[in-house]
BANU-128207 format. One record per atom (N, C-alpha, C): atom name; x, y, z. Coordinates in steps of 0.2 Angstrom, whole numbers, plus 5000, padded with zeros to 4 digits. Example, Ala and Ser with C-alpha at 12.3 -4.5 7.8 and 13.67 -1.06 7.14 Angstrom:
# residues 2
[rec 'N', [5066, 4972, 5039]],
[rec 'CA', [5062, 4978, 5039]],
[rec 'C', [5066, 4984, 5039]],
[rec 'N', [5064, 4989, 5035]],
[rec 'CA', [5068, 4995, 5036]],
[rec 'C', [5064, 5000, 5039]],
//
This chain:
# residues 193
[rec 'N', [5292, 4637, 5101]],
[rec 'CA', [5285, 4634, 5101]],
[rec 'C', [5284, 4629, 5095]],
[rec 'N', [5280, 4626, 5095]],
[rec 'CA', [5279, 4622, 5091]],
[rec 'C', [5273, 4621, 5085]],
[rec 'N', [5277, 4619, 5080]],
[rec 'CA', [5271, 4620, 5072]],
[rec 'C', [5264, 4619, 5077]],
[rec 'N', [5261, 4613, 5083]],
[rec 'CA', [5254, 4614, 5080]],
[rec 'C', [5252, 4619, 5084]],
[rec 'N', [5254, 4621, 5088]],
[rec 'CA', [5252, 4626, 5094]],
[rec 'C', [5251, 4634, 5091]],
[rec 'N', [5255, 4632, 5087]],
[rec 'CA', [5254, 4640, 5081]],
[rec 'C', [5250, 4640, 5077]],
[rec 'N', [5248, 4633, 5075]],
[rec 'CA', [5243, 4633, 5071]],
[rec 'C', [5236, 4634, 5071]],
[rec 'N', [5235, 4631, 5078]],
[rec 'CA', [5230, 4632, 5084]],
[rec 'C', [5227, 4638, 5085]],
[rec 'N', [5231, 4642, 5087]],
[rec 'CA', [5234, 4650, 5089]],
[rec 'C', [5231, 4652, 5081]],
[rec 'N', [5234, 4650, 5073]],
[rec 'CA', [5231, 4653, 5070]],
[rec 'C', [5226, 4653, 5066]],
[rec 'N', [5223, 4646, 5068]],
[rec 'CA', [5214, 4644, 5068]],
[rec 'C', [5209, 4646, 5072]],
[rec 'N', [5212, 4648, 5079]],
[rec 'CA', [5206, 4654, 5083]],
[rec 'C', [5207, 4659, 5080]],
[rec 'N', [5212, 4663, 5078]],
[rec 'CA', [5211, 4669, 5075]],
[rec 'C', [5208, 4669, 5070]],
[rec 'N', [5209, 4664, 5065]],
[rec 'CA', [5204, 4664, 5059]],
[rec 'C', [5197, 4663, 5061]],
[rec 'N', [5196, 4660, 5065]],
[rec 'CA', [5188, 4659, 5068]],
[rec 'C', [5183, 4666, 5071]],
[rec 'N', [5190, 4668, 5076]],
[rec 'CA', [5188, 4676, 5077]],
[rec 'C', [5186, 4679, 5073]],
[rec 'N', [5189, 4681, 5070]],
[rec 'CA', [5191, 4683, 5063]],
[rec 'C', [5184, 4685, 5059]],
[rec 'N', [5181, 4677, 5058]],
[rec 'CA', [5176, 4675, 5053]],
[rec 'C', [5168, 4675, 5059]],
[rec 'N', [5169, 4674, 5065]],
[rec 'CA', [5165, 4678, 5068]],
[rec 'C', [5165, 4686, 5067]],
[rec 'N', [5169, 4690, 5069]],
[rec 'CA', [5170, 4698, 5069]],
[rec 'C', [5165, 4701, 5062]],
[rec 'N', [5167, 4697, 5057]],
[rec 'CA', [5165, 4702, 5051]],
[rec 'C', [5161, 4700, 5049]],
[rec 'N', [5153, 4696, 5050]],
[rec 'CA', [5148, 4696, 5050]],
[rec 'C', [5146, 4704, 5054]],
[rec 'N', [5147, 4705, 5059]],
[rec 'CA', [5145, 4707, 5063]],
[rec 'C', [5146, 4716, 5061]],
[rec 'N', [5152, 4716, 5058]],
[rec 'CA', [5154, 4724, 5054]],
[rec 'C', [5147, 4723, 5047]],
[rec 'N', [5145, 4719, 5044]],
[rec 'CA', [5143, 4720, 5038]],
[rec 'C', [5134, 4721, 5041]],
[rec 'N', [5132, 4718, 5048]],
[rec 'CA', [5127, 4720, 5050]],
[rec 'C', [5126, 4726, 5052]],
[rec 'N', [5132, 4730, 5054]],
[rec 'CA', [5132, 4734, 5056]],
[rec 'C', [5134, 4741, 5050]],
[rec 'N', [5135, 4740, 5046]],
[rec 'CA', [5139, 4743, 5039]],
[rec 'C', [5129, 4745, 5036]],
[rec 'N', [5124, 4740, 5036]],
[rec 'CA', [5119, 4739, 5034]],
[rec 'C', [5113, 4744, 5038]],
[rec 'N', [5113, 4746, 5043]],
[rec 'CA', [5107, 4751, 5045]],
[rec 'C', [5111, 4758, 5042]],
[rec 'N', [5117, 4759, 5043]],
[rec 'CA', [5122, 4765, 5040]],
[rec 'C', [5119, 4766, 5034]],
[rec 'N', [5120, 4758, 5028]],
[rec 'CA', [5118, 4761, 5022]],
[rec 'C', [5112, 4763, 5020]],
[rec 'N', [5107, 4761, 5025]],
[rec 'CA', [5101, 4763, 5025]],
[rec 'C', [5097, 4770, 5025]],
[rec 'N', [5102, 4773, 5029]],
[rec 'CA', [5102, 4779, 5035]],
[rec 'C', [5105, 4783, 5028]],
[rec 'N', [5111, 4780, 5026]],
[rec 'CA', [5113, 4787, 5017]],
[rec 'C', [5108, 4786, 5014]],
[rec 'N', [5106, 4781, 5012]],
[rec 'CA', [5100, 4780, 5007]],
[rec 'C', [5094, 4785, 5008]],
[rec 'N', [5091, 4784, 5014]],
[rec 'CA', [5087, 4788, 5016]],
[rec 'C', [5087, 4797, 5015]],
[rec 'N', [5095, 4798, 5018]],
[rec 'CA', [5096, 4806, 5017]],
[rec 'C', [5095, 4810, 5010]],
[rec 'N', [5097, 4801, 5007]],
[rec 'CA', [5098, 4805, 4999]],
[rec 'C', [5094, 4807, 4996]],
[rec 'N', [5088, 4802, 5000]],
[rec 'CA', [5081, 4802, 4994]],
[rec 'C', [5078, 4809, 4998]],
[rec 'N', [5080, 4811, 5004]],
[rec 'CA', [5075, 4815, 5008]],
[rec 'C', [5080, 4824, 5004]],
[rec 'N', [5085, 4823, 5002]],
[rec 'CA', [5091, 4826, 5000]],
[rec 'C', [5088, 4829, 4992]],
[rec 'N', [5086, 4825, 4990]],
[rec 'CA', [5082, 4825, 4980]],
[rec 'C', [5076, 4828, 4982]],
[rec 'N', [5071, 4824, 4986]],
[rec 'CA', [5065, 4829, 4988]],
[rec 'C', [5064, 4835, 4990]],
[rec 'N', [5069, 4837, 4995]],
[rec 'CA', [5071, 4845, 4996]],
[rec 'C', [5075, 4847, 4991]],
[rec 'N', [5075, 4844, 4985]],
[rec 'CA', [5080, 4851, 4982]],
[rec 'C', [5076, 4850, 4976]],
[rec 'N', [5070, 4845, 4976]],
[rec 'CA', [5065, 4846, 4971]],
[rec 'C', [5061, 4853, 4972]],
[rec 'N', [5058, 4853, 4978]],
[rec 'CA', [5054, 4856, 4981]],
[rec 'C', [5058, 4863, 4982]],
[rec 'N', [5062, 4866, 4981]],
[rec 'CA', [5068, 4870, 4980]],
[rec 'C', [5067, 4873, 4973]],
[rec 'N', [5067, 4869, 4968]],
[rec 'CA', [5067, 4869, 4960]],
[rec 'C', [5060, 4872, 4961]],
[rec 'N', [5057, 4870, 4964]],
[rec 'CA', [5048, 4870, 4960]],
[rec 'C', [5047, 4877, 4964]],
[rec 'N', [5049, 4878, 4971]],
[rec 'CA', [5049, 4885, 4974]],
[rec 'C', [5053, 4892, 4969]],
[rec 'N', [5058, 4890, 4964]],
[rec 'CA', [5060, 4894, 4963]],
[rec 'C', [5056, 4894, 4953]],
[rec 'N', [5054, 4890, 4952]],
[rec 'CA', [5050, 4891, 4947]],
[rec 'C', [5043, 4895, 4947]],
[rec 'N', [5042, 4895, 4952]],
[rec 'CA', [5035, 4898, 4956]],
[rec 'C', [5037, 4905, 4958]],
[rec 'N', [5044, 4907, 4959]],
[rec 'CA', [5047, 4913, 4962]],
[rec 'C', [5045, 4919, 4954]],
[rec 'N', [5048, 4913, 4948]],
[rec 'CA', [5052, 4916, 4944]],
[rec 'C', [5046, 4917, 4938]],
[rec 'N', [5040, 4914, 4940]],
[rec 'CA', [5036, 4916, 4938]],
[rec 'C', [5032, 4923, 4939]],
[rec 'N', [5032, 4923, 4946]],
[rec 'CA', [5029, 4928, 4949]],
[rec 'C', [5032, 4934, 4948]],
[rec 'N', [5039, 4933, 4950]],
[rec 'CA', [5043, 4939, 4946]],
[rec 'C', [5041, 4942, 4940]],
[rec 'N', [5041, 4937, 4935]],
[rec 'CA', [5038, 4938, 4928]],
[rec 'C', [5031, 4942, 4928]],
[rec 'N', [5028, 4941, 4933]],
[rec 'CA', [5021, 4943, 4933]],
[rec 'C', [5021, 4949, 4935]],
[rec 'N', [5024, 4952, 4941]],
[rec 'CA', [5026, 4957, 4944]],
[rec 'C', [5030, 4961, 4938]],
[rec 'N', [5034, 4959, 4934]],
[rec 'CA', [5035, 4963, 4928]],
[rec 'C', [5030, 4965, 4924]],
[rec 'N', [5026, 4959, 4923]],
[rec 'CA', [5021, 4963, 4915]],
[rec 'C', [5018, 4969, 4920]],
[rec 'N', [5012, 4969, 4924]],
[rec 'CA', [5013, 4971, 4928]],
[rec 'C', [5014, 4978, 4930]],
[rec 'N', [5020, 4979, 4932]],
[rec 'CA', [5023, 4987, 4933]],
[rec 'C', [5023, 4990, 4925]],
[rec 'N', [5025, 4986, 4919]],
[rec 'CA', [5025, 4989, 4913]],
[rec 'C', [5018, 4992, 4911]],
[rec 'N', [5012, 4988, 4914]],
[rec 'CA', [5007, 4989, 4912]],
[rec 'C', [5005, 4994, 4915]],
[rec 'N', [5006, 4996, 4922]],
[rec 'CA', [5004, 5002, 4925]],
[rec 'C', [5011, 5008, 4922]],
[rec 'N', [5014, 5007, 4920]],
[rec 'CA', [5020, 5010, 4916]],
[rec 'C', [5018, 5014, 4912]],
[rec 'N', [5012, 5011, 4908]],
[rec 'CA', [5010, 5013, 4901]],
[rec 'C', [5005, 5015, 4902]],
[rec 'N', [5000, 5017, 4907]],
[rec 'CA', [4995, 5018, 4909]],
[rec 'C', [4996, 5025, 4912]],
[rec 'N', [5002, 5025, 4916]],
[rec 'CA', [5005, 5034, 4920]],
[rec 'C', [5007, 5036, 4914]],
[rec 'N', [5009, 5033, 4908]],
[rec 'CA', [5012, 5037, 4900]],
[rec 'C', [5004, 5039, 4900]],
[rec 'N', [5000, 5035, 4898]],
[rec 'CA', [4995, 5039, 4895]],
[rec 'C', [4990, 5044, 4901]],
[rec 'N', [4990, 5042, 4903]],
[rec 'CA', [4987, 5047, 4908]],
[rec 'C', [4992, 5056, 4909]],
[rec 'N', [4998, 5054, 4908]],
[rec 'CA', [5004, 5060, 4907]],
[rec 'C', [5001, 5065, 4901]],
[rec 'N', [5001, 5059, 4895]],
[rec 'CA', [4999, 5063, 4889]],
[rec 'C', [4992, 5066, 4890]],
[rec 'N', [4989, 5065, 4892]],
[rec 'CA', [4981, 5066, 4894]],
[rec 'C', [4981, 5072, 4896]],
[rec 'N', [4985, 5073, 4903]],
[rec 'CA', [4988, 5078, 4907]],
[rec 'C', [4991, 5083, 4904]],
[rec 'N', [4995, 5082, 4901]],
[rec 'CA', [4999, 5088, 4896]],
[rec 'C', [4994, 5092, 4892]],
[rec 'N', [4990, 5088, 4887]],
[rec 'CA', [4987, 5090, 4883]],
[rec 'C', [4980, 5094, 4885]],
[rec 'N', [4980, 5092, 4892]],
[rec 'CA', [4973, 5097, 4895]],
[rec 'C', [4977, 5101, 4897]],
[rec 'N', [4983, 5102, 4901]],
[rec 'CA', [4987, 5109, 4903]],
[rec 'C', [4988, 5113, 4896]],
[rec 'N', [4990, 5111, 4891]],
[rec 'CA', [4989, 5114, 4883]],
[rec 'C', [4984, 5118, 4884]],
[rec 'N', [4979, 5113, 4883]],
[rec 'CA', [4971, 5117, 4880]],
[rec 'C', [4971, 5122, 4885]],
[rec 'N', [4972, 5123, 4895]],
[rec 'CA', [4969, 5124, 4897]],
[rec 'C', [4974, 5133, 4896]],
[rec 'N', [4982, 5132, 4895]],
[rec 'CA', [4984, 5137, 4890]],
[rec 'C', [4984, 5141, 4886]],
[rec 'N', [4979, 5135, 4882]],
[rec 'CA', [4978, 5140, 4875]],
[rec 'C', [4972, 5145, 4877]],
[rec 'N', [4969, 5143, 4881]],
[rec 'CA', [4963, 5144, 4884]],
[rec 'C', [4963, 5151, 4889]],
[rec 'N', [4969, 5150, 4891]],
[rec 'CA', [4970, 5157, 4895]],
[rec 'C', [4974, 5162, 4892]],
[rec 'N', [4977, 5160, 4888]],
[rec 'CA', [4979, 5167, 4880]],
[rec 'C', [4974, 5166, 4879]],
[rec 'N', [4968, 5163, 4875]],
[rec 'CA', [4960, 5168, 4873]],
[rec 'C', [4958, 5173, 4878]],
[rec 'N', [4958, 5169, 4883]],
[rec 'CA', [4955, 5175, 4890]],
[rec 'C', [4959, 5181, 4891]],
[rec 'N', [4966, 5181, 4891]],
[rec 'CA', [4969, 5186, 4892]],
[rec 'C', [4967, 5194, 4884]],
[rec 'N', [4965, 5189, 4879]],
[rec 'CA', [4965, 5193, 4874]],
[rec 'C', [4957, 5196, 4873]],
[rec 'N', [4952, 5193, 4879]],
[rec 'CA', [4945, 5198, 4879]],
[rec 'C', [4945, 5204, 4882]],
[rec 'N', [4942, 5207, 4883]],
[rec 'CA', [4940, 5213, 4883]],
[rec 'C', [4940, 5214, 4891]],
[rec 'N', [4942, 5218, 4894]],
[rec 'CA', [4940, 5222, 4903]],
[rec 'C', [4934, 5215, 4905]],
[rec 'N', [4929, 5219, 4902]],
[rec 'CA', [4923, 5218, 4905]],
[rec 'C', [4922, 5209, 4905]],
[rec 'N', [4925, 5207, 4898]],
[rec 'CA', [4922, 5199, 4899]],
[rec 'C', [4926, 5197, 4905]],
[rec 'N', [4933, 5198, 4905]],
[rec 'CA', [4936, 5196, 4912]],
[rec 'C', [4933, 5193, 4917]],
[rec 'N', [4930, 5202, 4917]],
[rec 'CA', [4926, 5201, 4924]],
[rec 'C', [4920, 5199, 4924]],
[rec 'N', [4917, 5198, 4921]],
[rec 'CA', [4911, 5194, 4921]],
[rec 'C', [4913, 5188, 4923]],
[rec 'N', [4919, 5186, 4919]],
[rec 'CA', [4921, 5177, 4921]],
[rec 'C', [4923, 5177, 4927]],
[rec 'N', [4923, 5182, 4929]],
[rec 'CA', [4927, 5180, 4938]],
[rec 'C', [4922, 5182, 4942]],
[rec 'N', [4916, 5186, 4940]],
[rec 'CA', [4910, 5185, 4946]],
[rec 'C', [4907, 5179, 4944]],
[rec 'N', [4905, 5177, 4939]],
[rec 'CA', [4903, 5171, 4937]],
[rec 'C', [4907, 5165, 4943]],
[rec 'N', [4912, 5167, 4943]],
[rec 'CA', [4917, 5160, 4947]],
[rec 'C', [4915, 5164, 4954]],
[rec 'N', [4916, 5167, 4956]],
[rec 'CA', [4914, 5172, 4961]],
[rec 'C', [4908, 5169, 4966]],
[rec 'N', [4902, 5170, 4958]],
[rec 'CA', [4896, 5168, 4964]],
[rec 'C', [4894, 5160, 4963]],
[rec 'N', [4897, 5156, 4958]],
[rec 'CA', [4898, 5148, 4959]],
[rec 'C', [4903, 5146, 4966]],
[rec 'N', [4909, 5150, 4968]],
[rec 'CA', [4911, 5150, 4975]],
[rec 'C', [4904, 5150, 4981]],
[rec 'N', [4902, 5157, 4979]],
[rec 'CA', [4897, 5157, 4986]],
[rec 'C', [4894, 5154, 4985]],
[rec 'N', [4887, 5153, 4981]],
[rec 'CA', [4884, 5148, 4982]],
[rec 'C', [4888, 5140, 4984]],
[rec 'N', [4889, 5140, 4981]],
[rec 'CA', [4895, 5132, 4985]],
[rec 'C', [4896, 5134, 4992]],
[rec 'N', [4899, 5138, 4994]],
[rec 'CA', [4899, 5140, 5001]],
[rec 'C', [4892, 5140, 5004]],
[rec 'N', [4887, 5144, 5002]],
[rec 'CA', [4880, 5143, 5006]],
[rec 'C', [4876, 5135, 5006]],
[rec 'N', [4879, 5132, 5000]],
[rec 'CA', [4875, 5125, 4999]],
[rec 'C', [4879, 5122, 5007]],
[rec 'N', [4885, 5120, 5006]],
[rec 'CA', [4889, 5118, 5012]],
[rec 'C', [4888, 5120, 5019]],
[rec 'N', [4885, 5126, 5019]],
[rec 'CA', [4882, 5132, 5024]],
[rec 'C', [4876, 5125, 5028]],
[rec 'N', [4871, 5124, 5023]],
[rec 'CA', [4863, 5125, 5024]],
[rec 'C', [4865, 5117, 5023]],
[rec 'N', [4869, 5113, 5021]],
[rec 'CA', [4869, 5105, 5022]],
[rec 'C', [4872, 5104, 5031]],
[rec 'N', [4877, 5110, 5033]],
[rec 'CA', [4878, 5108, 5039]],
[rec 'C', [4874, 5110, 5042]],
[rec 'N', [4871, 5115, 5043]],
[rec 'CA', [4865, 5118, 5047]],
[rec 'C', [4860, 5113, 5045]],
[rec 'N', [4857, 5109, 5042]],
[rec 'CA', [4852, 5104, 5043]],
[rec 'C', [4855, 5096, 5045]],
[rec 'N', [4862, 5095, 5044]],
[rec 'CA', [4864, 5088, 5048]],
[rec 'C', [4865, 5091, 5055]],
[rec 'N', [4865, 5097, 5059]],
[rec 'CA', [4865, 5098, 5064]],
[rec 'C', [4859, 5097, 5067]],
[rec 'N', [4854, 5100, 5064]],
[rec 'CA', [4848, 5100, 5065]],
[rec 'C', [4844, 5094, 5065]],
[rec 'N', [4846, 5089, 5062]],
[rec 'CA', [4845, 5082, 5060]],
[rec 'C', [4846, 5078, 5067]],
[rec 'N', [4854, 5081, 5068]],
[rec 'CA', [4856, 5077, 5072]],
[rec 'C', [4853, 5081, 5080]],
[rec 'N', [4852, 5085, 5081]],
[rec 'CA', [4847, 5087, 5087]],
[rec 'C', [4842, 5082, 5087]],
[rec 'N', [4838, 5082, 5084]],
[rec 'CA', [4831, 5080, 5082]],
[rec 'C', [4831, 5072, 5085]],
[rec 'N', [4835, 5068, 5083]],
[rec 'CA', [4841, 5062, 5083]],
[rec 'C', [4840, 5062, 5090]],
[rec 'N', [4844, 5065, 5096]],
[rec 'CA', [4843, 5065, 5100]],
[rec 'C', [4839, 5067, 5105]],
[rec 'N', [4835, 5071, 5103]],
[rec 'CA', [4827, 5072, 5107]],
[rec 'C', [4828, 5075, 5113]],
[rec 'N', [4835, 5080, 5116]],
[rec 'CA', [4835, 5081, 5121]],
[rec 'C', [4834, 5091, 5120]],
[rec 'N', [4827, 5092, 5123]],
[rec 'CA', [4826, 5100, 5123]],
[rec 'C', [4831, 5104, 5125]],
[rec 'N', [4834, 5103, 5129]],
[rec 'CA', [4841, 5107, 5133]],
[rec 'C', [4845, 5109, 5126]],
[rec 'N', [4846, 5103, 5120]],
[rec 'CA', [4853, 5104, 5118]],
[rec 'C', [4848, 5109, 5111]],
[rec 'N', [4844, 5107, 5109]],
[rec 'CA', [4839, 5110, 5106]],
[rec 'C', [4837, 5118, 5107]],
[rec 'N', [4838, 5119, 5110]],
[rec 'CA', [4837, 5127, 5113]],
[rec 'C', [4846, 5130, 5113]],
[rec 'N', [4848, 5126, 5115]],
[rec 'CA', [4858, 5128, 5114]],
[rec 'C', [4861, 5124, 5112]],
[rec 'N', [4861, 5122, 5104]],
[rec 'CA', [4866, 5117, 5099]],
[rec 'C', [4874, 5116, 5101]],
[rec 'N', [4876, 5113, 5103]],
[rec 'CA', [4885, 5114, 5102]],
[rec 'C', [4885, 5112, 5095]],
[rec 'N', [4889, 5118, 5093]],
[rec 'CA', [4890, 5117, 5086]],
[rec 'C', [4899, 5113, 5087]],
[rec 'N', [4899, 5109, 5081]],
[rec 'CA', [4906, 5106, 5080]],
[rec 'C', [4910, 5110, 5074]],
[rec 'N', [4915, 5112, 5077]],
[rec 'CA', [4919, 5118, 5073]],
[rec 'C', [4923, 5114, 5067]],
[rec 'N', [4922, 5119, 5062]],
[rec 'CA', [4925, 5115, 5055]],
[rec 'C', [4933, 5115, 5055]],
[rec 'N', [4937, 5116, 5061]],
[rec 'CA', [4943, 5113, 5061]],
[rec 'C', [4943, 5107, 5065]],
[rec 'N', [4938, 5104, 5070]],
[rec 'CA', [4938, 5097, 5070]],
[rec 'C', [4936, 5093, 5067]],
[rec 'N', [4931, 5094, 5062]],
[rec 'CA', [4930, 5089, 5056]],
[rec 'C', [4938, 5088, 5051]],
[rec 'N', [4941, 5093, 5049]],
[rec 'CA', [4946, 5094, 5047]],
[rec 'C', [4952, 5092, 5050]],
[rec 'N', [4955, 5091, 5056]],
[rec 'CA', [4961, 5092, 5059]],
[rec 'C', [4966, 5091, 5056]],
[rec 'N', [4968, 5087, 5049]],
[rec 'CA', [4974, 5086, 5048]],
[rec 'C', [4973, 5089, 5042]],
[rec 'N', [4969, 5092, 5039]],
[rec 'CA', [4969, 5099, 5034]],
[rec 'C', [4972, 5107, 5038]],
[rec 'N', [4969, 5107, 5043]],
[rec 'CA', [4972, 5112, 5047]],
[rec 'C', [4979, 5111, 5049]],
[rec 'N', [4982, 5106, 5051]],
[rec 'CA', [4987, 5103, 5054]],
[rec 'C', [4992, 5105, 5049]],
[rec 'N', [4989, 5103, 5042]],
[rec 'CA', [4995, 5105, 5037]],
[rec 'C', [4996, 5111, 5034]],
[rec 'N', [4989, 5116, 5035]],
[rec 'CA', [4991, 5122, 5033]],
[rec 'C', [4992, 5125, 5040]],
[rec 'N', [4993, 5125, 5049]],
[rec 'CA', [4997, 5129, 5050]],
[rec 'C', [5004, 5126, 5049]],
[rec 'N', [5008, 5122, 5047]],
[rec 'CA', [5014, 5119, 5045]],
[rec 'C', [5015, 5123, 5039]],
[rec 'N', [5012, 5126, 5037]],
[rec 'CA', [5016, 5132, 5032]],
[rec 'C', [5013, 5129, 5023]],
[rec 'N', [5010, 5124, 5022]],
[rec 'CA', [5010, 5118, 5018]],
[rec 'C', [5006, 5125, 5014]],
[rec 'N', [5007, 5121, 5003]],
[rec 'CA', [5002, 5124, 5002]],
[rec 'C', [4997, 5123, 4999]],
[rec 'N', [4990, 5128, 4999]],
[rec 'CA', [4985, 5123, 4998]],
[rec 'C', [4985, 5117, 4992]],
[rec 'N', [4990, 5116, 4987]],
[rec 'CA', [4992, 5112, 4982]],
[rec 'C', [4995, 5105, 4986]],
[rec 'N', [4997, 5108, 4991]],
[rec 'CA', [5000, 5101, 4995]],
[rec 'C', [4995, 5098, 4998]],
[rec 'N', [4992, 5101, 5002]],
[rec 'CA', [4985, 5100, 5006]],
[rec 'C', [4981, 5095, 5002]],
[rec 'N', [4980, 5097, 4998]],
[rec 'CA', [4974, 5093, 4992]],
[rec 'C', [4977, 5087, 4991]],
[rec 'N', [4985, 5088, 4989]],
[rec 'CA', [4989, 5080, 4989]],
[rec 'C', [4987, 5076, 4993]],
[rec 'N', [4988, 5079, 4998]],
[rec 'CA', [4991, 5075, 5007]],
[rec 'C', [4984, 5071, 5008]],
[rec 'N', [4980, 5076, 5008]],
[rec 'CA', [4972, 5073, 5010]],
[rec 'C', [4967, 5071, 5007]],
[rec 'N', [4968, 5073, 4999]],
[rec 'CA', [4965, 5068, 4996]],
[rec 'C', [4957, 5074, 4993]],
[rec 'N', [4957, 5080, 4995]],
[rec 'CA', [4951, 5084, 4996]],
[rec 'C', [4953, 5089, 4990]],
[rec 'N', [4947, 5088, 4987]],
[rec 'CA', [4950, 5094, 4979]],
[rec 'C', [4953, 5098, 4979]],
[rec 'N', [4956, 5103, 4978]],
[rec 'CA', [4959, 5109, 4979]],
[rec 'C', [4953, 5115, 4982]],
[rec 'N', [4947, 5116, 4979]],
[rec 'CA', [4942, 5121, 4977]],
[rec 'C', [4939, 5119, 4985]],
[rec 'N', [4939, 5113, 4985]],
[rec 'CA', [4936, 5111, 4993]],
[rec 'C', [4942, 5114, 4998]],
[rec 'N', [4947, 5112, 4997]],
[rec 'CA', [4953, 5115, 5003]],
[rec 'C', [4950, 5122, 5004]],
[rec 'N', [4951, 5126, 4998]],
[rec 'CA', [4951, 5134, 4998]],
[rec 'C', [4943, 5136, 5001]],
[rec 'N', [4939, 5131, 5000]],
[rec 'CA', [4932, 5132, 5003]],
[rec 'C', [4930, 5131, 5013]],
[rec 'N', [4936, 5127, 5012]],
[rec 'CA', [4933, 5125, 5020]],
[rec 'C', [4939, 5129, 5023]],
[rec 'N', [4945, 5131, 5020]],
[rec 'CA', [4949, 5136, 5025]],
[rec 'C', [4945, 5142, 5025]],
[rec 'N', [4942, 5144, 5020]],
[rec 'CA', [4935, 5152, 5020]],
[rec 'C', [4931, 5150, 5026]],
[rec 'N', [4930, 5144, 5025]],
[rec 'CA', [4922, 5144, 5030]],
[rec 'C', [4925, 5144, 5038]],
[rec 'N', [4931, 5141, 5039]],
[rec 'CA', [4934, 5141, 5044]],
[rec 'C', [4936, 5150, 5048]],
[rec 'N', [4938, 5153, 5042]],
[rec 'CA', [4941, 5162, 5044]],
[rec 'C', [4934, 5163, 5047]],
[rec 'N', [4928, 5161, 5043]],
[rec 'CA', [4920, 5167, 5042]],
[rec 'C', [4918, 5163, 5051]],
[rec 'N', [4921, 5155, 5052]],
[rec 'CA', [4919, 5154, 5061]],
[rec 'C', [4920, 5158, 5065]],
[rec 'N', [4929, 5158, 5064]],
[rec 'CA', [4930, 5163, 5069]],
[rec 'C', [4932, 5168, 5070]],
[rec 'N', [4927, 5172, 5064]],
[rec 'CA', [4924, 5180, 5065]],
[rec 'C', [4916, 5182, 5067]],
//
């Protein structure tokens, strides 16, 4: 071959050449755009990551003061608690050291604050009964009441004393004083006798 014919051959390559790589750096240029892009969307989610966990870690902290403060609250309410079961101790060595008869006195006294509680509760059902006839205006049911048995008012008080539960748990579970539990189980026996 001869020098110009290779030279020819490698002036079109240079021209190829020098077209080609405009074409890569246009194309090199939406790319960088597209990382650019990622980055910034990249920083903003790992801002927004930062401020999530700064809000976390606050909360947290709040959540802590928080349980300490009810912490300190089941303390004092504990001492509270102790020192009334003290007194009510001391309370019952005094009793135990009276006489026969004051005893007893103290336990009909509590005897007939029972009953009467029981007839109050008596004489408030017997008039929401009667209230609620009245309420309804129908003679029939007036003349023959269906009374509602105080195990359905009750179901899930009954439910756990026959489950064997005891009235100490009962009172937990339901939320109903103790003296009330022991009053509507009575009033329950006296139904269905």
């Amino acid at each position: 071959m001869s020098p110009w014919i290779i030279i020819v051959i490698l002036g079109a390559c240079a021209i190829a050449y020098a077209l080609i790589m405009p074409r890569k750096d246009k194309v090199q240029q939406p790319s960088h755009q597209l990382v650019q892009e990622m980055e910034s969307t990249l920083e903003h989610y790992m801002t927004e990551i930062e401020q999530d966990n700064d809000a976390l870690i606050q909360r947290v902290a709040e959540l802590k003061g928080e349980a300490t403060a009810a912490d300190q609250r089941m303390q004092s309410q504990l001492q509270q608690l102790q020192q009334r079961l003290d007194q009510l101790e001391q309370q019952k060595g005094k009793t135990t050291e009276l006489n026969p008869a004051e005893i007893i006195m103290s336990q009909r006294s509590e005897g007939l604050q029972a009953q009467s509680l029981m007839d109050s509760v008596m004489a408030e059902t017997n008039q929401q009964m009667a209230s609620a006839s009245e309420l309804q205006g129908n003679p029939e049911q007036e003349e023959d009441p269906k009374r509602e048995s105080i195990k359905d008012r009750y179901t899930e008080l009954f439910r756990l004393y026959d489950e064997g539960k005891s009235m100490d748990a009962i009172s937990r579970q339901t939320g109903i004083q103790l003296g009330e539990v022991q009053l509507i189980l009575q009033l329950a026996e006296r139904e269905e006798s």
